[in-house]
The first five atom37 places (N, CA, C, CB, O) and aatype in JSON, in Angstrom:
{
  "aatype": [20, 20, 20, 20, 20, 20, 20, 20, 20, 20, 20, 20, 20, 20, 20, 20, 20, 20, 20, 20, 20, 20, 20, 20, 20, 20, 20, 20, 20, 20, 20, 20, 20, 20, 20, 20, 20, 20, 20, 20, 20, 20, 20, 20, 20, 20, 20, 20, 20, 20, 20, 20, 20, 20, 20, 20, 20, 20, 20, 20, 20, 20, 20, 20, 20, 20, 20, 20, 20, 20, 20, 20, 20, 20, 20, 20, 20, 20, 20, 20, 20, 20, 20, 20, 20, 20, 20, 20, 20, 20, 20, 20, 20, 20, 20, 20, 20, 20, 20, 20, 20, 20, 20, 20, 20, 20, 20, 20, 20, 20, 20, 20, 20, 20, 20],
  "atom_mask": [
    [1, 1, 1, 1, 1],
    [1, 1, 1, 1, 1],
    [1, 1, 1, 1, 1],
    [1, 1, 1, 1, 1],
    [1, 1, 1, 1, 1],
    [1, 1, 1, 1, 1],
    [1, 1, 1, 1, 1],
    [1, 1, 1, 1, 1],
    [1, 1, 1, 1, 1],
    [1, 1, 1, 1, 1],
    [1, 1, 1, 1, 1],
    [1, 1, 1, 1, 1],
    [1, 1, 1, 1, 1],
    [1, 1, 1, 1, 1],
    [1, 1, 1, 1, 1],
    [1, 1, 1, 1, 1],
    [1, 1, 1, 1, 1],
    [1, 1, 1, 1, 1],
    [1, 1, 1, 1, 1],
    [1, 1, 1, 1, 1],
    [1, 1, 1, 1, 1],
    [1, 1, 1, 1, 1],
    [1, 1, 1, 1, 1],
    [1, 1, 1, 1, 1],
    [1, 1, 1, 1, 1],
    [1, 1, 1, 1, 1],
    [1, 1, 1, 1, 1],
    [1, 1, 1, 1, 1],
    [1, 1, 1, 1, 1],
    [1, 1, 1, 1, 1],
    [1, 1, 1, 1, 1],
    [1, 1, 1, 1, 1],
    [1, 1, 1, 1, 1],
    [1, 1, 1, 1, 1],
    [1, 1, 1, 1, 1],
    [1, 1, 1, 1, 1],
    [1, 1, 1, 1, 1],
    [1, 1, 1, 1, 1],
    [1, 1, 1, 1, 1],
    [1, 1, 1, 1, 1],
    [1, 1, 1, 1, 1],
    [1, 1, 1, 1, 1],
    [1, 1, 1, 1, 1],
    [1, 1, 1, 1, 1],
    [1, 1, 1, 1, 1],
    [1, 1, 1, 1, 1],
    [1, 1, 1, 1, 1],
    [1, 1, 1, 1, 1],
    [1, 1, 1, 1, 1],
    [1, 1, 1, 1, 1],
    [1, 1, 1, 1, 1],
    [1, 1, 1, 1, 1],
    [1, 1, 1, 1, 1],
    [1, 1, 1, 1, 1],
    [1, 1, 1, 1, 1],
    [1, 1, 1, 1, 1],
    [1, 1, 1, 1, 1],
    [1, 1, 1, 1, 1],
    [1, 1, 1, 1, 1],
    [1, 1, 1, 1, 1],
    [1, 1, 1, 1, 1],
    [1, 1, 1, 1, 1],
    [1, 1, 1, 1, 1],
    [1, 1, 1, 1, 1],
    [1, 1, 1, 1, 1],
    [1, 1, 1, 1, 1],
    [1, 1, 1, 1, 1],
    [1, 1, 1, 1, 1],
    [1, 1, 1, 1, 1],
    [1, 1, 1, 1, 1],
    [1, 1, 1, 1, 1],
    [1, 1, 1, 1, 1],
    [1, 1, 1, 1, 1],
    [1, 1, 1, 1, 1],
    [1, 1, 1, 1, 1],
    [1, 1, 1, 1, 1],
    [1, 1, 1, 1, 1],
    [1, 1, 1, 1, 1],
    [1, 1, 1, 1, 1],
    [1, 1, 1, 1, 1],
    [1, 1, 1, 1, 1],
    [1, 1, 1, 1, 1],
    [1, 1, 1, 1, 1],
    [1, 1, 1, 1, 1],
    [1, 1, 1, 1, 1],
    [1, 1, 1, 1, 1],
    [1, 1, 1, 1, 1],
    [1, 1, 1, 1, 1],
    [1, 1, 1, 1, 1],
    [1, 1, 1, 1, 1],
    [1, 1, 1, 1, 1],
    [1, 1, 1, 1, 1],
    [1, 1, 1, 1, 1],
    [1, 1, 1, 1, 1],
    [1, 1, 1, 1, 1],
    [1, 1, 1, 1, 1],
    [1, 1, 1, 1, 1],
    [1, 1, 1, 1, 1],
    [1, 1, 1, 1, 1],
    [1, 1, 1, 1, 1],
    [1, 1, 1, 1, 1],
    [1, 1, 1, 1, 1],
    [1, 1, 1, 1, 1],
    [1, 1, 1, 1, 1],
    [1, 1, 1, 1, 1],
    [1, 1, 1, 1, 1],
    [1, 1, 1, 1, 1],
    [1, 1, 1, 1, 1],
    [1, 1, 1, 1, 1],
    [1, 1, 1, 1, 1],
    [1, 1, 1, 1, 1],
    [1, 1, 1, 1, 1],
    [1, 1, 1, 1, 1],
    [1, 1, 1, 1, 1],
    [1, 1, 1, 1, 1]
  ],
  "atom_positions": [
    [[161.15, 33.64, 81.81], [159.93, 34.36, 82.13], [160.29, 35.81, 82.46], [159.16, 33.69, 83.32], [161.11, 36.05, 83.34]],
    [[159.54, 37.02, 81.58], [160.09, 38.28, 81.7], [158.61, 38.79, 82.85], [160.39, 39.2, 79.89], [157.43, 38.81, 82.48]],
    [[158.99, 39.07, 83.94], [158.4, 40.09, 84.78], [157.6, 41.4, 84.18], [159.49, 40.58, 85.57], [158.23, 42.28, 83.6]],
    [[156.48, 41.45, 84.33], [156.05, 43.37, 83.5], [155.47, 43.92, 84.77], [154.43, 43.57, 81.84], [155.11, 43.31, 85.78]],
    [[155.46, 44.95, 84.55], [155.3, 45.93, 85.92], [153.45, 46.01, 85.41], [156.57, 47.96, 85.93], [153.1, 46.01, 84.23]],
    [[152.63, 46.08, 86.41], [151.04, 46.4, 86.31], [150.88, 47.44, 87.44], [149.94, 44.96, 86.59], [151.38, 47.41, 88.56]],
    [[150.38, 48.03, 87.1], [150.01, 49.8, 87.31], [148.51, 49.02, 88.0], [149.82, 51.26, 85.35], [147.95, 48.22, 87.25]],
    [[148.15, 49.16, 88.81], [146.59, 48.96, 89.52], [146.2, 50.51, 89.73], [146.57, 47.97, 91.27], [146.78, 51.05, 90.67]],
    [[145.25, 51.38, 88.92], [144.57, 52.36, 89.31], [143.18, 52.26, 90.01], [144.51, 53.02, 88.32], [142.24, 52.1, 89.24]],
    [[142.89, 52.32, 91.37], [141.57, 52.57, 91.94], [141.08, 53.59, 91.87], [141.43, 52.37, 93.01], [141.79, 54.46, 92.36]],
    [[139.92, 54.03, 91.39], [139.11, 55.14, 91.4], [138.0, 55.14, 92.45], [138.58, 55.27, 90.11], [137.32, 54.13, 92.63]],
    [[137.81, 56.21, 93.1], [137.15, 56.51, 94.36], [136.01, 57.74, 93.38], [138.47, 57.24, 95.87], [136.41, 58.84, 92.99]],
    [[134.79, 57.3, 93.18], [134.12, 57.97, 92.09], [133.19, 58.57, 92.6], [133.65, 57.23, 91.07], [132.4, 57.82, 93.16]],
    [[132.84, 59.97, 92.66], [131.34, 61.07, 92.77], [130.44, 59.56, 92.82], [130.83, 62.54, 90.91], [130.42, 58.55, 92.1]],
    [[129.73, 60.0, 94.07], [128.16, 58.99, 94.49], [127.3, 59.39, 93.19], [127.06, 59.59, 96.29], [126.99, 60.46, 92.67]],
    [[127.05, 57.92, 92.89], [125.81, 57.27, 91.64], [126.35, 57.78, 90.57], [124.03, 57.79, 91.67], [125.54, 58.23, 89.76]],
    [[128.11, 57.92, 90.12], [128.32, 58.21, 88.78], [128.75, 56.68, 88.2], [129.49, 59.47, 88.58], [128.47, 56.7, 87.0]],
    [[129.25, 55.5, 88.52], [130.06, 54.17, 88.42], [129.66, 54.02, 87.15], [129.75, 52.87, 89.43], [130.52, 53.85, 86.29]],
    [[127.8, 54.07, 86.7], [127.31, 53.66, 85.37], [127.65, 54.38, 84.25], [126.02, 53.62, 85.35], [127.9, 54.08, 83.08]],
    [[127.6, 55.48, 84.92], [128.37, 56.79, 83.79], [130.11, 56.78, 83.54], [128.06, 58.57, 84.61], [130.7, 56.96, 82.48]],
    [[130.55, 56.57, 84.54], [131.8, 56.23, 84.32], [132.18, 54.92, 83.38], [132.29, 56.11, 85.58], [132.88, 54.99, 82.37]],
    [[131.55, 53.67, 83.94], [131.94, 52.51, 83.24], [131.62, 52.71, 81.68], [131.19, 51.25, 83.85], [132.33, 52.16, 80.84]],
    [[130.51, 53.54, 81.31], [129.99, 53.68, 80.35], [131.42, 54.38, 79.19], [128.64, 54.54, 80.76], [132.08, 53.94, 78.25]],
    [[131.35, 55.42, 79.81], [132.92, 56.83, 79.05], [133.6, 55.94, 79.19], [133.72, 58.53, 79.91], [134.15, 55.87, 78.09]],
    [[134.27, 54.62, 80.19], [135.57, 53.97, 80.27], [135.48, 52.79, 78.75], [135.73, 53.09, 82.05], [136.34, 52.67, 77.88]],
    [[134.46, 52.23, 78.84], [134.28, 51.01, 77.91], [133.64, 51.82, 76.57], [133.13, 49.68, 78.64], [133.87, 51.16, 75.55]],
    [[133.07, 52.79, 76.36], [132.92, 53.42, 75.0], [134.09, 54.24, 74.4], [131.77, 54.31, 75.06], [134.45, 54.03, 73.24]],
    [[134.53, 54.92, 74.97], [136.05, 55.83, 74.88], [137.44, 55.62, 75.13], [136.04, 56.76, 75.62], [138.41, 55.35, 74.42]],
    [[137.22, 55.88, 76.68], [138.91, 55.62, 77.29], [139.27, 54.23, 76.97], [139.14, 55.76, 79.12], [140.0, 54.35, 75.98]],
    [[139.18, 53.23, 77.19], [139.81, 52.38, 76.97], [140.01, 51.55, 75.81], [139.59, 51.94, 77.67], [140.76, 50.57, 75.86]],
    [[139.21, 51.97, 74.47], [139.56, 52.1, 73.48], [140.42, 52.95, 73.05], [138.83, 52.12, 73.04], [141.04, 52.52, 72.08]],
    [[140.71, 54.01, 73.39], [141.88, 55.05, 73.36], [142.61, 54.56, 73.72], [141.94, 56.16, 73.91], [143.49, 54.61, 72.87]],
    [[143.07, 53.78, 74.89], [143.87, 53.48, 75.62], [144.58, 52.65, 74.68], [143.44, 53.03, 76.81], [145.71, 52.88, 74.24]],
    [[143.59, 51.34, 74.3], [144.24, 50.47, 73.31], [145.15, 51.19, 71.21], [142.63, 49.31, 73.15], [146.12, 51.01, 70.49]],
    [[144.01, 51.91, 71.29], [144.73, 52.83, 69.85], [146.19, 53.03, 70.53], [143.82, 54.77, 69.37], [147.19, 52.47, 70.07]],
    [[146.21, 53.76, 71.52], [147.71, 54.04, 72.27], [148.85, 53.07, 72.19], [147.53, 54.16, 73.77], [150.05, 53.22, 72.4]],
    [[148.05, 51.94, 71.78], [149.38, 50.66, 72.35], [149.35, 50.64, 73.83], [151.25, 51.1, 71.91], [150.34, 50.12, 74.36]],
    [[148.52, 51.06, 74.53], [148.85, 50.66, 76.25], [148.03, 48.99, 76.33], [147.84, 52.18, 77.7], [147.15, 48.4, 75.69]],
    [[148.7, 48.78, 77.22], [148.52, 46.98, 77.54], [147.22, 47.19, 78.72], [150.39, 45.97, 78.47], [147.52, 46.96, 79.89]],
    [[145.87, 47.58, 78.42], [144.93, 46.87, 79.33], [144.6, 45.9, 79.44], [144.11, 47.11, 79.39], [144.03, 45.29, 78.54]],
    [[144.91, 45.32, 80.83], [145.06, 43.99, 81.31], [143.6, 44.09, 81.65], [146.22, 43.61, 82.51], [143.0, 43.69, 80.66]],
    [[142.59, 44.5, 82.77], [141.37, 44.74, 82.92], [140.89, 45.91, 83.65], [140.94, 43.76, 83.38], [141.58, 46.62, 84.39]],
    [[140.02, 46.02, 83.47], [139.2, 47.73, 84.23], [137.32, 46.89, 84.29], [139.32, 49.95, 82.36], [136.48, 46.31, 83.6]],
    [[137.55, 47.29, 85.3], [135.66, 47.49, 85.43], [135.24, 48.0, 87.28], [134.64, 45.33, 85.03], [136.03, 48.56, 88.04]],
    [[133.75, 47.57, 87.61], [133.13, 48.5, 88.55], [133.82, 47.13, 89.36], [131.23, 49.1, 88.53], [133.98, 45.99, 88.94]],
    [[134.2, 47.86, 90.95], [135.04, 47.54, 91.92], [133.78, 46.14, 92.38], [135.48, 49.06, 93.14], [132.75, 46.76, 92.65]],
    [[133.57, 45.01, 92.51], [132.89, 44.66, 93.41], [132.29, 44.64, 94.77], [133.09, 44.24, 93.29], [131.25, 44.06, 95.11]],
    [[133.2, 45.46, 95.63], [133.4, 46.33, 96.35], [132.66, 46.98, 97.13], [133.8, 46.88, 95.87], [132.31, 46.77, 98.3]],
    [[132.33, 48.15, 96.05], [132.16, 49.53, 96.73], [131.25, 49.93, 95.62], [133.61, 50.56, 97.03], [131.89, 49.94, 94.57]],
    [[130.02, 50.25, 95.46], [129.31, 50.9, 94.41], [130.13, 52.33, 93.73], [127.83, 51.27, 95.07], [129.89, 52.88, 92.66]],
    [[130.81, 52.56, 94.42], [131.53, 53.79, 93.89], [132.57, 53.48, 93.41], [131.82, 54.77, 94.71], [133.02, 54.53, 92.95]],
    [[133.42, 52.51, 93.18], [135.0, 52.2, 92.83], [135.23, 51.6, 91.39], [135.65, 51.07, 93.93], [134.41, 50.91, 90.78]],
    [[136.24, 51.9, 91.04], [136.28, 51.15, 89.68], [137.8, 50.69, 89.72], [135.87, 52.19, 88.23], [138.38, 50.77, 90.8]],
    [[138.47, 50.2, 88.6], [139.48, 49.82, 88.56], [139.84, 50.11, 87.37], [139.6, 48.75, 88.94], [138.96, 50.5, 86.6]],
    [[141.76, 49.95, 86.69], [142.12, 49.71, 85.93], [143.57, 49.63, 85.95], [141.58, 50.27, 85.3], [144.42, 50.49, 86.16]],
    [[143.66, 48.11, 85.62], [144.87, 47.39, 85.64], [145.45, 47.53, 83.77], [144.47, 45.58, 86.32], [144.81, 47.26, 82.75]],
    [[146.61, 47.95, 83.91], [147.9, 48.22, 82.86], [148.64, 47.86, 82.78], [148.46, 48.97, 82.7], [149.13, 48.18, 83.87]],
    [[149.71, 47.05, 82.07], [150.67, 46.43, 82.14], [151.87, 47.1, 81.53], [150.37, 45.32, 81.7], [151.54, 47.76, 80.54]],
    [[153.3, 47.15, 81.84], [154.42, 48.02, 81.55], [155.84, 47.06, 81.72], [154.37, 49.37, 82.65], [156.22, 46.29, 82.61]],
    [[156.28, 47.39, 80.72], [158.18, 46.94, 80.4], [158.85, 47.39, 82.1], [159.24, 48.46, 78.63], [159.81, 46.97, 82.76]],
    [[157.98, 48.24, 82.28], [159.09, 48.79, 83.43], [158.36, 50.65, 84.39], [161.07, 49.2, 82.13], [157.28, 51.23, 84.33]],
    [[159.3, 50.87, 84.91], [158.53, 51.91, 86.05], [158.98, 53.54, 84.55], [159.82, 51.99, 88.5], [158.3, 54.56, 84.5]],
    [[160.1, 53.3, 83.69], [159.92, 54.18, 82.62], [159.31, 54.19, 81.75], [160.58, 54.4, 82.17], [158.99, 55.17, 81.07]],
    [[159.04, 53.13, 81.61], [157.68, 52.98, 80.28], [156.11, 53.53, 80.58], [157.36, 51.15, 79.94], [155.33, 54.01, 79.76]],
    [[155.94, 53.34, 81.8], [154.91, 53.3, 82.32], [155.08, 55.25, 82.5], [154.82, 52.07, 83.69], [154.18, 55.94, 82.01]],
    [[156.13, 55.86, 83.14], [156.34, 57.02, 82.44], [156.01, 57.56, 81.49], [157.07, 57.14, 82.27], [155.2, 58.48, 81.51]],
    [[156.55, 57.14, 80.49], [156.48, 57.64, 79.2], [155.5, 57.36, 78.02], [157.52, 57.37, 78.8], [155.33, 57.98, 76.96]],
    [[154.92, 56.31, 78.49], [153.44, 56.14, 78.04], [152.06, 57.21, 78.54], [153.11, 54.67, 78.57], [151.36, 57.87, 77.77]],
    [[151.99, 57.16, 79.51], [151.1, 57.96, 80.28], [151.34, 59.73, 80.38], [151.21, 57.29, 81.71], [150.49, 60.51, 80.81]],
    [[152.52, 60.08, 79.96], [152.52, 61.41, 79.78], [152.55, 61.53, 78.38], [153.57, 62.11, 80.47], [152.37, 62.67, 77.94]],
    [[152.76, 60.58, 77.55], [152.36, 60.96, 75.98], [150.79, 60.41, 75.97], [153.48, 60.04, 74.63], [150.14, 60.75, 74.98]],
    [[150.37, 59.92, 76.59], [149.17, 60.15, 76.64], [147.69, 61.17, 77.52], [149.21, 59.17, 76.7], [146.5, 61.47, 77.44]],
    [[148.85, 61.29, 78.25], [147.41, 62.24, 79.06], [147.57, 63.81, 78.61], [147.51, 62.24, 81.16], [146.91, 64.81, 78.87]],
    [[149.15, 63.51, 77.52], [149.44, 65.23, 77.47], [148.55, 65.52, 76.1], [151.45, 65.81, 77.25], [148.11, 66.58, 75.66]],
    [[148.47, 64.16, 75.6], [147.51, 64.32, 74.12], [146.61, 65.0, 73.77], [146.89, 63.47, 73.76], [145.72, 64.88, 74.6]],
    [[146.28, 65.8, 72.85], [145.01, 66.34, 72.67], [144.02, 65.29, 72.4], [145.02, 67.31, 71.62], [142.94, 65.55, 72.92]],
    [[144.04, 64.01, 71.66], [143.39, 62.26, 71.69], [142.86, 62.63, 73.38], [145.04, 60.44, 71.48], [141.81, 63.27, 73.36]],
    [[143.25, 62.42, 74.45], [142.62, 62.44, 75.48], [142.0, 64.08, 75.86], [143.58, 61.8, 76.46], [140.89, 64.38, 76.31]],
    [[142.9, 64.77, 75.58], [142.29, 66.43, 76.56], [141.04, 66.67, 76.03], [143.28, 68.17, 76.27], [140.11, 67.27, 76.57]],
    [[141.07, 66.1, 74.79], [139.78, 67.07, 74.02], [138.95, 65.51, 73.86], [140.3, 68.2, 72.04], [137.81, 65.53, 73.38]],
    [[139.46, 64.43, 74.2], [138.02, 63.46, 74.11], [137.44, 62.93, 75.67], [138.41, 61.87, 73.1], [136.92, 63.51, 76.61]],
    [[137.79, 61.69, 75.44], [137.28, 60.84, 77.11], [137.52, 62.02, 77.95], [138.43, 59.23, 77.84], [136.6, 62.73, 78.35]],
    [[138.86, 62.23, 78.23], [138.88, 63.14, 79.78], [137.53, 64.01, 80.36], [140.1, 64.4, 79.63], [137.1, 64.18, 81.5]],
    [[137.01, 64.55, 78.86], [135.6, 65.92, 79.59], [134.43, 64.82, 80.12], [134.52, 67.36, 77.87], [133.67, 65.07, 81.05]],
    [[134.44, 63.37, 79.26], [133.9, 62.93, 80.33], [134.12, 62.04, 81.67], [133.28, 62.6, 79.87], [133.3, 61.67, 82.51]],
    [[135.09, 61.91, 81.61], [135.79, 60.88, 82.86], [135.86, 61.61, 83.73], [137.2, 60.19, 82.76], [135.0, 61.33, 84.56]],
    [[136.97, 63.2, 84.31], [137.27, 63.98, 85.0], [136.14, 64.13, 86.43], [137.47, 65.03, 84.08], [136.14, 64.03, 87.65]],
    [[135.34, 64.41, 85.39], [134.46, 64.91, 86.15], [133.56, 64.18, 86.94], [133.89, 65.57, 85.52], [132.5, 64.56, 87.43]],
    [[134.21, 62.89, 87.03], [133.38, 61.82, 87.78], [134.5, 61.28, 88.77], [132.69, 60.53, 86.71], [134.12, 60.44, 89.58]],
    [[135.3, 61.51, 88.79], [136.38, 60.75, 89.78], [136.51, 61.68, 90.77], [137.9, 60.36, 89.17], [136.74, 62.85, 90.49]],
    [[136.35, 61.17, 92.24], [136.54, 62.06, 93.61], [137.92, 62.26, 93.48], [136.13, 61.34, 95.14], [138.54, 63.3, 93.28]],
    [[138.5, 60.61, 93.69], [140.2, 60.49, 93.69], [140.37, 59.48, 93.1], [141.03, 60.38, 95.0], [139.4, 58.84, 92.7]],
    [[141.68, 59.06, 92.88], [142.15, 57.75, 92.35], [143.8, 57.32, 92.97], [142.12, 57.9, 90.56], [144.55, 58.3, 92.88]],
    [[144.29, 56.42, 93.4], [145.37, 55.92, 93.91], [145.98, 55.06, 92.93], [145.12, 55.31, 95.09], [145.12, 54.34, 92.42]],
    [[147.16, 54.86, 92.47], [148.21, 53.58, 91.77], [148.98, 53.04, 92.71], [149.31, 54.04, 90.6], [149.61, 53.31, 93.73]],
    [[148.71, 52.22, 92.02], [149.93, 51.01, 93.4], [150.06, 50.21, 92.01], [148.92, 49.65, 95.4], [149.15, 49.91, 91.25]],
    [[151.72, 49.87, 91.85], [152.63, 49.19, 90.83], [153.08, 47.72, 91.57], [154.08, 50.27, 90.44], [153.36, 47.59, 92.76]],
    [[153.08, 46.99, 90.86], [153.83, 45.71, 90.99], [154.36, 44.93, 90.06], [153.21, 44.96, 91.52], [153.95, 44.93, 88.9]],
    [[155.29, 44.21, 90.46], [155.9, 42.93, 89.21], [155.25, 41.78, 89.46], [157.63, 42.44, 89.26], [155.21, 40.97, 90.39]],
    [[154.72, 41.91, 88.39], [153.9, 40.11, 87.75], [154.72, 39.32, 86.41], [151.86, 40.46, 86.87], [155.36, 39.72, 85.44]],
    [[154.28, 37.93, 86.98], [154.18, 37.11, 86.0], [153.77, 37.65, 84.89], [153.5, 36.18, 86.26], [153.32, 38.79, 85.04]],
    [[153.78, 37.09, 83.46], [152.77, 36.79, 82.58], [151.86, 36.1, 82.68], [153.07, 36.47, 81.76], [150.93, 36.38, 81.93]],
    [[151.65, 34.8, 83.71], [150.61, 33.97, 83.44], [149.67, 34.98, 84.29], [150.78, 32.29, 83.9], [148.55, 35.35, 83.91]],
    [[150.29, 35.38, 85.49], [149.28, 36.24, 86.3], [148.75, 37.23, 85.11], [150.06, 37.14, 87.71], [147.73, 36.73, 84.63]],
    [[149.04, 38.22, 84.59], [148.87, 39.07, 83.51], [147.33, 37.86, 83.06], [150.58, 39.29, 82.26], [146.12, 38.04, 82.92]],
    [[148.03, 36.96, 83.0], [146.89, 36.23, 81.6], [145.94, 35.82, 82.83], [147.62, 34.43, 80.27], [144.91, 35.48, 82.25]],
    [[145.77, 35.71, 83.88], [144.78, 35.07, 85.22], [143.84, 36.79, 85.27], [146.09, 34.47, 87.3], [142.64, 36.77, 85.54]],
    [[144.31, 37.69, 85.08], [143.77, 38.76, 85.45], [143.08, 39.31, 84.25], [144.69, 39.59, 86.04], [142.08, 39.99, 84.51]],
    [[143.35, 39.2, 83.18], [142.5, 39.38, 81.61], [141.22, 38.39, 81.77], [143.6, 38.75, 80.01], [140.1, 38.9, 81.87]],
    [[141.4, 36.82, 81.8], [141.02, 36.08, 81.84], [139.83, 36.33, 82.76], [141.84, 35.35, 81.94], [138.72, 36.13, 82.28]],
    [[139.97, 36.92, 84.53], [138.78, 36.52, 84.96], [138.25, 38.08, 85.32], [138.87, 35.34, 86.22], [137.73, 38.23, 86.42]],
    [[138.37, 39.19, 84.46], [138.21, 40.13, 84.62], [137.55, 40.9, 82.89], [139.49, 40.48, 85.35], [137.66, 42.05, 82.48]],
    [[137.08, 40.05, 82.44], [136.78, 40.32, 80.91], [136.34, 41.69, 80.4], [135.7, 39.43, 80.5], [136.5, 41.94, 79.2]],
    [[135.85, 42.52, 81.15], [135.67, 44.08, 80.79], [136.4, 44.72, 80.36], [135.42, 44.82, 81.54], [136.24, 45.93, 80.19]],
    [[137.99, 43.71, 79.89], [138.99, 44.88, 79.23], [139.03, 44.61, 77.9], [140.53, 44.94, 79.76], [139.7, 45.32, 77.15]]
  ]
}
């Protein structure tokens, strides 16, 4: 059983944007994300917090996860698409990394279907 590192991004989002956000995340970004070859495990609105969202990523390792994400955020694919509309809706956002299973990987696709 090989361990993959999952990237958990929380987004802390501008009050009453979540619909607009989820909207740019599931029409754009995370179809981008997937063209990319990045492993979205799941993303959607935080149950939470009317303002929060999520998005869980999966990675070989703490360099992959490097080197994925700066060939992608340095992209013109992102600068000049999703980002003009995502940016501008996020207050803040925090990552917190961990090593998972695969089955976990597959428990978190599974009951999180928005990815």
């Amino acid at each position: 059983m090989t361990k993959r590192l999952i990237e958990i991004r929380s987004y802390k989002l501008k009050p009453g944007q979540r619909d607009a956000f989820h909207a740019a995340a599931t029409e754009a970004a995370v179809p981008l994300l997937k063209q990319w070859k990045m492993d979205v495990v799941a993303h959607g609105p935080s149950p939470h917090d009317p303002d929060a969202y999520y998005l869980i990523r999966a990675y070989d390792d703490l360099d992959d996860l490097r080197r994925q994400q700066q060939a992608f955020y340095g992209s013109k694919d992102w600068i000049e698409g999703p980002s003009t509309a995502i940016v501008p809706l996020v207050a803040s956002f925090l990552n917190t990394v961990l090593w998972v299973s695969p089955e976990t990987i597959g428990d978190l696709r599974r009951s999180n279907p928005a990815a």
